[in-house]
FIBADO-558727 format. One line per field, with one value per residue (C-alpha): x, y, z; residue number from 1. Coordinates in steps of 0.1 Angstrom, whole numbers. Each point is the difference from the previous one (the first is absolute). Last residue first. Example, Ala and Ser with C-alpha at 12.3 -4.5 7.8 and 13.67 -1.06 7.14 Angstrom:
! residues 2
px = [137	-14] .
py = [-11	-34] .
pz = [71	7] .
num = [2	1] .
//
This chain:
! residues 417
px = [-285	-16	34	19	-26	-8	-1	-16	11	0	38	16	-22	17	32	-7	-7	32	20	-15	-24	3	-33	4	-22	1	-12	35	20	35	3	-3	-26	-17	17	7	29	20	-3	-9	-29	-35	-8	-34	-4	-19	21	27	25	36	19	32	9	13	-35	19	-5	-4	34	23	24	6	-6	-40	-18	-35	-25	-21	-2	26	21	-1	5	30	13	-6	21	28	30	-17	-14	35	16	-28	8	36	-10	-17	-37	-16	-29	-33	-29	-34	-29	-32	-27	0	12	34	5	1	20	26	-9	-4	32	14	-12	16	31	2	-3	27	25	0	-24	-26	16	25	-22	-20	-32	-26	-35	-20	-35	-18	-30	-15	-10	21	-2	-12	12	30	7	-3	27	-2	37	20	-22	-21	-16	-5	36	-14	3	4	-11	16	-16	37	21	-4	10	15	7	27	5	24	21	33	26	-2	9	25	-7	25	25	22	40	10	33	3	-21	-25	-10	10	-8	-31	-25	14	4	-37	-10	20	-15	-9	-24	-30	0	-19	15	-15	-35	-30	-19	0	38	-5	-8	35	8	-22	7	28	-6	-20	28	23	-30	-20	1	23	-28	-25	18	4	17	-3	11	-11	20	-21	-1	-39	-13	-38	2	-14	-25	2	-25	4	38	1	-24	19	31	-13	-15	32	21	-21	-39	-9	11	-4	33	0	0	19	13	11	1	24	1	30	0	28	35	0	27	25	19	32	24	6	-6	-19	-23	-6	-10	-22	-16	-12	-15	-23	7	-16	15	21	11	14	-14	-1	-41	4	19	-37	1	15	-35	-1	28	29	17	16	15	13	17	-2	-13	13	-5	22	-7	-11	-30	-13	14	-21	-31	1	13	-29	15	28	-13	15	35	14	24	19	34	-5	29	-10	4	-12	-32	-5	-5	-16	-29	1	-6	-30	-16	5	-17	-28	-2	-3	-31	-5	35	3	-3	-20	7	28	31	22	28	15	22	23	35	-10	7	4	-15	27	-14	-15	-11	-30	-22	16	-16	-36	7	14	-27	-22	20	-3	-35	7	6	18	12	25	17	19	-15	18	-25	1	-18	-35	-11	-40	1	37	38	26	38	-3	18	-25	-14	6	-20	-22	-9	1	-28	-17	0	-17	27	-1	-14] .
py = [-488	32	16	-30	11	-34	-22	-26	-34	28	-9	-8	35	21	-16	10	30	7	-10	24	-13	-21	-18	-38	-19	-37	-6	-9	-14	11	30	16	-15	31	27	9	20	16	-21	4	-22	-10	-33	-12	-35	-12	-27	-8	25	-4	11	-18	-4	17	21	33	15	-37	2	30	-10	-2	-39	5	5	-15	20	-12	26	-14	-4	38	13	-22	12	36	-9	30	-23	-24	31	15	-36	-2	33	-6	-35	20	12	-15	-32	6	-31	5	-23	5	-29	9	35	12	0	32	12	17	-2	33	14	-30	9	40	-16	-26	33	17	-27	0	-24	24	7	-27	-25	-9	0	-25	-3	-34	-11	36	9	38	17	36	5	35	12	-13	28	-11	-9	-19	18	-29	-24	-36	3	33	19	11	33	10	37	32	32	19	-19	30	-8	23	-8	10	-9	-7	19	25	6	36	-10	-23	-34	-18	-26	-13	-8	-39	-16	-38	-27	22	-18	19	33	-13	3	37	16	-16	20	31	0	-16	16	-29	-12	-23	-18	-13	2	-19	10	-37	2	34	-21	-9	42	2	-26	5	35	-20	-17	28	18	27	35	9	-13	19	35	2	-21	-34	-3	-26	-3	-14	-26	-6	27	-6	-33	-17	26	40	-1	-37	-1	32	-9	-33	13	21	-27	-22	31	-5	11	-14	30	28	15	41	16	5	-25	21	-29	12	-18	-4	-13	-30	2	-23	-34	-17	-26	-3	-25	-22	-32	-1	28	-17	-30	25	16	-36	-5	31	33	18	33	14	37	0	27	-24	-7	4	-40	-14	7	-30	-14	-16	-29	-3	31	30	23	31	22	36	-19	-32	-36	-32	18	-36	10	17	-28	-26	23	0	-38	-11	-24	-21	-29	-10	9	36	7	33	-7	-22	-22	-9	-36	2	19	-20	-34	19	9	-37	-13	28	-14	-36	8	18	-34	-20	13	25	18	10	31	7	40	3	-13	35	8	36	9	24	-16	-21	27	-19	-31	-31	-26	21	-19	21	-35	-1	34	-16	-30	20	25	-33	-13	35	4	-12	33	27	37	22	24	33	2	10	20	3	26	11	30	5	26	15	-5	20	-4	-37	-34	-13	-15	41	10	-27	11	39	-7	-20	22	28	29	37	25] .
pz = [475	-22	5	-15	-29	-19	-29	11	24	29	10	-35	-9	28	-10	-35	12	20	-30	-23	-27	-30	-15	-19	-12	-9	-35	-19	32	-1	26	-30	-19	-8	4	39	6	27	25	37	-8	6	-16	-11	-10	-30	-16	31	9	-3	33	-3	-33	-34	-3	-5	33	17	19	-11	23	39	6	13	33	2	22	30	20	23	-27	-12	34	3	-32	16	28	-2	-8	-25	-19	-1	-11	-27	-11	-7	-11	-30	-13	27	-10	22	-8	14	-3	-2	3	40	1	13	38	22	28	-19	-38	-11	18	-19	-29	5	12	-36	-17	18	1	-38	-24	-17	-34	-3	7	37	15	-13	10	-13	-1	-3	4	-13	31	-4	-40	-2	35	-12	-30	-31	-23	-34	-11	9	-17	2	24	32	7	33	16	37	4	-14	15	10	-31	-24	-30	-30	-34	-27	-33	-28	25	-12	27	15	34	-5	4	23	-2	29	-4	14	15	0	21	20	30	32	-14	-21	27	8	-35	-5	30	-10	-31	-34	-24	-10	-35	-26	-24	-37	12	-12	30	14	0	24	27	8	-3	28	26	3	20	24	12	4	21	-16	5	-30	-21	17	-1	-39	-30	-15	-37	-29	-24	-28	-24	5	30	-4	-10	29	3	7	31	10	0	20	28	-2	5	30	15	-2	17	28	20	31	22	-22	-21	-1	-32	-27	-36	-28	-26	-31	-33	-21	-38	-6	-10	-26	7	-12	17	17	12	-31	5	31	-11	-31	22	24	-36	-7	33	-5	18	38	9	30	2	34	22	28	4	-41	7	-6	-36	-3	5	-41	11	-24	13	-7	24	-6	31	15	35	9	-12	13	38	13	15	-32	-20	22	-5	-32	-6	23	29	15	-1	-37	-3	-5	-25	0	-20	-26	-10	-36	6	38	-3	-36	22	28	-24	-22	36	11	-40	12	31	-17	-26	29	15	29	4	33	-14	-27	-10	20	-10	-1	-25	-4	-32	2	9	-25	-29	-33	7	-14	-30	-20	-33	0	9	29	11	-7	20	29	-1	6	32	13	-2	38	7	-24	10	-19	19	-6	-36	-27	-23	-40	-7	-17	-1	8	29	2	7	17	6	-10	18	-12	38	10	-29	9	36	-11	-27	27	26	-19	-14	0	-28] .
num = [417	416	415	414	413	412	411	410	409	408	407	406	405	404	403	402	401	400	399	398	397	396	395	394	393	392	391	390	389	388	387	386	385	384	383	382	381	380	379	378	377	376	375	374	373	372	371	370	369	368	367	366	365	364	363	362	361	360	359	358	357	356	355	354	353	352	351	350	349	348	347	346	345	344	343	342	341	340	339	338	337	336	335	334	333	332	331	330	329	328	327	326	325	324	323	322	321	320	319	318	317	316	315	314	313	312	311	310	309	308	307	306	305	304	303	302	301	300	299	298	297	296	295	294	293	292	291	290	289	288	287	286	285	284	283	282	281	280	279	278	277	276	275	274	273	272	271	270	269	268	267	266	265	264	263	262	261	260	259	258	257	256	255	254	253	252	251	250	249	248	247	246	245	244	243	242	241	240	239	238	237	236	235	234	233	232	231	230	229	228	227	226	225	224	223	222	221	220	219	218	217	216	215	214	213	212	211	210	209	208	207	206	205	204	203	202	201	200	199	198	197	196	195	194	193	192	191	190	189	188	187	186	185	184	183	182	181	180	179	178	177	176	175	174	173	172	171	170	169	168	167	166	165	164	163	162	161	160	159	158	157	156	155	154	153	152	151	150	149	148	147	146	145	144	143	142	141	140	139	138	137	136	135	134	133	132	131	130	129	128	127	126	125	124	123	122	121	120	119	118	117	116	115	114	113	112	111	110	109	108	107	106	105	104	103	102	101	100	99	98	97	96	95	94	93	92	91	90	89	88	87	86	85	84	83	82	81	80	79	78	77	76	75	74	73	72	71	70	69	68	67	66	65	64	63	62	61	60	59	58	57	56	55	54	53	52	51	50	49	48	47	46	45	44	43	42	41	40	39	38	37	36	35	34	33	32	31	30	29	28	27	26	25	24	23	22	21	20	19	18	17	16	15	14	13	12	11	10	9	8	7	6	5	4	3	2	1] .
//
């Protein structure tokens, strides 16, 4: 019997000839990500009578979740960050402005294919667009992880998505994760390696691909996967910073369980309040009003979401008592955006363009809603109280849509404008 990705990934991050589901090993990640949680790892990590991190070389720093810093306690927190950055001489810091740690480390080439990564931040999984086996852990576990360089872990059940089919116009990644979400439910794939395989997955567009294994934190996954090739070879050629050996499933690896889509019929879907897995298709929720469209996070933020709004947008002004606020995912994409006039588009529509960041993903600032109002987001959640208003609801929807609704003042079709 072969081997899933994940019992390969952390036989390889054991330094193991061969593992299997349900051991537990003590992994050495290649990267271990922290944001501006950082300040409070520190204090924990302190508190083991550590004074020096065992590995900084490996760790990777990014202010992004409130940045600029919108009360004095964030700015002392970014301080106490840069503070530690320079005491423990950490080697891949990047200071607030320049974006969404995910998508900043994909840029940056800090995580490559083959590798473990372990972060304080529950949408690690996001690096499964890379074939990196990236997982979500507590603050406490990144102190320990600090200290002592690895961390144990169970190598988690394996689940395979045969994704086929052709992709319509209209229709993304986003819908396909929520199609997914909604069917099996939010904890349909708990402490589970997820894997992507078939024809439509390779299809997609690098940016699109991200947004899958991102996603796959409101499954309840532990990682999620996508096979790197050539075109991941190619985007990581002139970034990559250190040599890098793909993994791949063999053919007769062992699945918990094993579905099959077909993305030919899929149409728009919307994440409806307050879960992940409350989806309905658009045509079921096209009119509701909205007060607020957001486009932006780590899930929806890249050049080709803020293209597909702006195709939305050009010629056309966003909805009197709606307003429209676009935050991309890094100064990488801003600078694209900047370069091919879609952040014109978006200002002469009417839109707000925000510090690249997380923004109001996690209610920090910029973006709150007042009691009541509905926002349409890029996101990738909407509990209750996310967005940090208690009773202000929140649906997610593709990028294009929630132009489409920013434009129509209700949640719209942008092929219905």
């Amino acid at each position: 019997m072969g081997y899933t990705f994940a019992e390969k990934a952390l036989a390889r991050a054991a330094g193991l000839r061969e593992v299997r589901v349900g051991q537990i090993v003590d992994a050495r990640p290649d990267i271990v990500l922290s944001h501006d949680n950082t300040a409070a790892i520190y204090q924990t990590f302190k508190k083991l009578g550590i004074s020096r991190v065992k590995h900084p070389e490996r760790l990777a720093i990014t202010l992004d979740h409130a940045v600029p810093a919108p009360t004095t306690q964030h700015a002392q927190n970014h301080a106490e960050v840069r503070q530690f950055v320079r005491e423990q001489g950490v080697q891949y810091f990047f200071e607030a402005g320049r974006g969404i740690c995910h998508q900043v480390l994909s840029e940056e080439g800090v995580v490559l294919p083959g590798e473990l990564i372990l972060g304080a931040d529950s949408h690690t999984t996001h690096f499964g667009w890379l074939g990196a086996f990236g997982a979500g852990v507590g603050r406490s576990e990144v102190a320990a992880l600090w200290a002592t360089g690895e961390l144990w872990l169970r190598v988690p059940e394996s689940m395979k998505v045969v994704v086929t089919g052709e992709w319509r116009e209209g229709v993304t990644a986003k819908d396909f994760c929520l199609k997914l979400i909604g069917d099996l439910g939010v904890e349909g794939g708990i402490y589970m390696s997820i894997e992507f395989h078939g024809e439509a997955i390779s299809a997609l567009s690098l940016d699109s691909r991200a947004v899958i294994p991102n996603m796959m934190a409101e499954f309840g996954a532990k990682t999620a996967y996508l096979p790197p090739d050539q075109a991941i070879f190619d985007y990581l050629a002139p970034r990559a910073r250190r040599p890098y050996t793909p993994i791949y499933p063999d053919p007769d690896a062992e699945y918990a369980a094993v579905y099959h889509y077909d993305v030919t019929d899929l149409e728009p879907m919307i994440a409806c309040p307050d879960s992940p897995d409350n989806v309905k298709p658009l045509s079921e929720v096209a009119g509701t009003p909205v007060q607020q469209a957001f486009i932006g996070t780590c899930t929806n933020g890249r050049l080709e979401d803020l293209a597909a709004a702006a195709k939305v947008l050009q010629g056309r002004k966003v909805a009197a008592g709606t307003r429209l606020l676009v935050i991309p995912a890094s100064s990488e994409v801003l600078k694209a955006a900047l370069e091919r006039g879609y952040v014109q588009t978006f200002l002469e529509a009417g839109a707000m363009i925000g510090v690249p960041g997380c923004g109001p993903c996690m209610g920090n600032h910029m973006g709150i809603p007042a009691p009541e109002e509905v926002t349409i987001s890029s996101a990738n959640r909407n509990f209750r109280g996310r967005m940090g208003t208690t009773n202000a609801p929140i649906y997610l929807a593709n990028p294009a849509v929630v132009a489409a609704s920013a434009v129509a003042g209700v949640i719209a079709d942008p092929k219905m404008l």
